[in-house]
N, C-alpha and C positions, 0 to 999 in steps of 0.2 A: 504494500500500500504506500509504503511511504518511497520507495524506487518509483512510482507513478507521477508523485506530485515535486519529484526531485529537482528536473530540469526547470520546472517553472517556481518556483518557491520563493526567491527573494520576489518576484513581480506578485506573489499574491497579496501583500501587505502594502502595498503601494499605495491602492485606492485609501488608507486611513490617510497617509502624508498628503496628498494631494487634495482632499478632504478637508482637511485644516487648512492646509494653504489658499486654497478657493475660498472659504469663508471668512479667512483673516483677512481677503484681500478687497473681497466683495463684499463682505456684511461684516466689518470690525465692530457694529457694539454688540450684535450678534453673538461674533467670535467672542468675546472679551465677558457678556453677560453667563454664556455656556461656560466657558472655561473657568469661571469661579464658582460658578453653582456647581460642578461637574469635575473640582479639581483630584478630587482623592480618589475617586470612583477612575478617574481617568486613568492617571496614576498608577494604580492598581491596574489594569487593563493591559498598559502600556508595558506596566513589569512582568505580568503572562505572558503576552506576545517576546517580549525578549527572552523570557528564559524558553520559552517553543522554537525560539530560531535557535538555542545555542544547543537546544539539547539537540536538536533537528543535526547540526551542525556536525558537532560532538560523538553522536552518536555512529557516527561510521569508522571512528579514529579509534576506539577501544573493544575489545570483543569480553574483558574479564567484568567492566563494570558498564555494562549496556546496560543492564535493566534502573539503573539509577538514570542513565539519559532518559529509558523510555520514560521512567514515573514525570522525569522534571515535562517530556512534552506531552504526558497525560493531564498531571497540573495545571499547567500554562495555559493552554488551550481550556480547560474546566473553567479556569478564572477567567480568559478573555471571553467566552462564551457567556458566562454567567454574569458579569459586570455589563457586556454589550446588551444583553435583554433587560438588566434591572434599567439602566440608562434610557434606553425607549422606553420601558413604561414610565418612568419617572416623568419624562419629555409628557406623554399621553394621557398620563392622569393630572400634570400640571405642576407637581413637586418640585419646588428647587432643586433639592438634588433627593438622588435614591437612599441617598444616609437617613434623611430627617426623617420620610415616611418608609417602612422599607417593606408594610404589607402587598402594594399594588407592585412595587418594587422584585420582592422579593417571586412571588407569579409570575412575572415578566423575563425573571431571569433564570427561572428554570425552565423555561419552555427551550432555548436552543441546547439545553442540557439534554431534554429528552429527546431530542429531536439527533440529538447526536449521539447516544445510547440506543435508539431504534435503527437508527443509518449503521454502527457497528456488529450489534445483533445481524441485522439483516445481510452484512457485509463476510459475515463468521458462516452464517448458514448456507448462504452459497457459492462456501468459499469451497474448493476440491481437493486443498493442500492436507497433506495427515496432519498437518499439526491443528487446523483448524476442525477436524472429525470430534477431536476429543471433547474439544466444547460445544461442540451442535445441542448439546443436551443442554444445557446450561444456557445457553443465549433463548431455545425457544420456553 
């Protein structure tokens, strides 16, 4: 799975930088009103996606401590996933930031969780490799 998404990887995070930049440039009080209601949650987000590129990174250079890379870009990816859904509903139900209320928050940011536990499940089950056989039972 991850030999799939290899060649293109650094261009998938792109769209965040470009993202910021378009709105810093186009809509500063915009940018500037977000980015303080949004600062810690961002933050957070921002330190998932880094540690997902390092363990991404990382993870091909050692064979005896691989499974610590995987955890770090099992983590990262949990955090950025789970801050990027509290963040939209925050935005959606109206909250300054996803900290202060974290009920409508807290819904919103497990939904790309599940969303991505259903995508691996279903990714295991019709996988053909032996090593993915063993857990067929276990993902349905």
């Amino acid at each position: 799975m991850l030999s799939t998404v290899a060649p293109i990887w650094d261009g998938n995070e792109t769209w965040l930088v470009v993202a910021g930049v378009v709105l810093w440039g186009a809509f500063p009080v915009v940018y500037s009103t977000l980015l303080s209601a949004f600062y810690l949650p961002l933050l957070l987000m921002l330190a998932g996606l880094i540690l997902r590129g390092v363990a991404f990174e990382f993870r091909y250079k050692t064979e005896r401590l691989r499974w610590i890379w995987d955890a770090s870009f099992a983590g990262g990816s949990l955090v950025a996933a789970f801050i990027q859904g509290a963040a939209v509903g925050a935005l959606v139900e109206g909250s300054r930031s996803p900290m202060v209320d974290m009920s409508a928050a807290h819904l919103a940011g497990s939904v790309p969780l599940r969303f991505c536990a259903a995508s691996a499940c279903v990714l295991d089950i019709r996988s053909s490799a032996p090593a993915g056989s063993s857990k067929r039972a276990k993902a349905r």
